[in-house]
Phi, psi and omega in degrees: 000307183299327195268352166260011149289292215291356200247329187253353147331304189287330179299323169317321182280347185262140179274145152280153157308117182319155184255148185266134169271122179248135155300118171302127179283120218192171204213336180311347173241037177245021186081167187263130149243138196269111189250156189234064143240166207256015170197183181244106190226125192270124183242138166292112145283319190279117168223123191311126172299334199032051156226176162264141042253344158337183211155343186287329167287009220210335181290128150297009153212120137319116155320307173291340184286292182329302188292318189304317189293303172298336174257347147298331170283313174259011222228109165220158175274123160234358175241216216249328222211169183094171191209149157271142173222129182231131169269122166295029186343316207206139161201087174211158158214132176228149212250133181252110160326150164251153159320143167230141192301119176265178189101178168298329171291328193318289173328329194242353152295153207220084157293173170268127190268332192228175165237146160249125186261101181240164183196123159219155209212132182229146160232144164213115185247122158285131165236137182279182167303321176305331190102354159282143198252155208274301176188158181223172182225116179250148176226162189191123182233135178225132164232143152244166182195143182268143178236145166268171167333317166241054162287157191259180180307298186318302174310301202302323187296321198294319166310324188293279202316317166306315171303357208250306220269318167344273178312300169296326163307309171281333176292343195294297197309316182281322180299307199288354160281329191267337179301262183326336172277314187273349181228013196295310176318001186243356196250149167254000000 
């Protein structure tokens, strides 16, 4: 008896881990950049498996969600003809086990247990009315990043979502360098 008191004191006393307001991520106020085609039109190529070894669906921001969001936010048609088609290829992270020490050292070791391999990749192709397409920009941002064993639920999301945030931050900084080098004649 005393020791299920003592058992349920202690459960009593623990806090569960705060649940986190993870930031939206949003883009709209990093500028228009402005194409003189006459509509936008955005394809998932990519579709999450939701499942492991994925992780991504499990991220407090969608990798894929995050990019769909970033060519809405910057990319708008001002002009009469023409189409932007911008593809979504890779928007994931996924998680690779790590070697773990085994034995009696295992036990008094803290490894690093998992890598999260996250990667997204956007095309964005001008086509003309004929349906040829006039020129693109394929881009790819990538971060990993290592957890040990006893990292919490809470750590992992915050890893996901810095990796979300990373990664779009170096894709925005590249589309609009490859956009403006590469599409510059589309841009207004």
């Amino acid at each position: 008896g005393l020791v299920v008191a003592i058992c349920g004191m202690l459960l009593a006393c623990q806090t569960p881990d705060p649940v986190p307001g993870f930031a939206h991520l949003s883009y709209g106020h990093l500028g228009t950049i402005l194409l003189d085609v006459r509509r936008i039109e955005v394809f998932r190529a990519y579709v999450p498996p939701a499942t492991l070894p994925n992780v991504d669906h499990l991220s407090p921001v969608s990798p894929l969600e995050t990019a769909e969001r970033w060519i809405s936010d910057r990319l708008r048609a001002v002009g009469k003809s023409g189409i932007a088609k911008a593809t979504i290829s890779r928007a994931s992270i996924v998680e690779v086990p790590l070697k773990r020490t085994e034995g009696i050292r295992g036990v008094f070791t803290n490894d690093q247990a998992d890598r999260y391999d996250g990667l997204i990749e956007i095309t964005i192709q001008i086509v003309g009315v004929s349906g040829r397409e006039k020129a693109s920009v394929l881009v790819r941002a990538s971060r990993s990043q290592t957890v040990s064993e006893d990292v919490s639920r809470l750590e992992r999301e915050k890893i996901w979502f810095e990796m979300t945030e990373a990664m779009m931050n170096d894709l925005n900084t590249t589309l609009q360098n490859q956009i403006n080098t590469n599409l510059g004649k589309f841009v207004r």
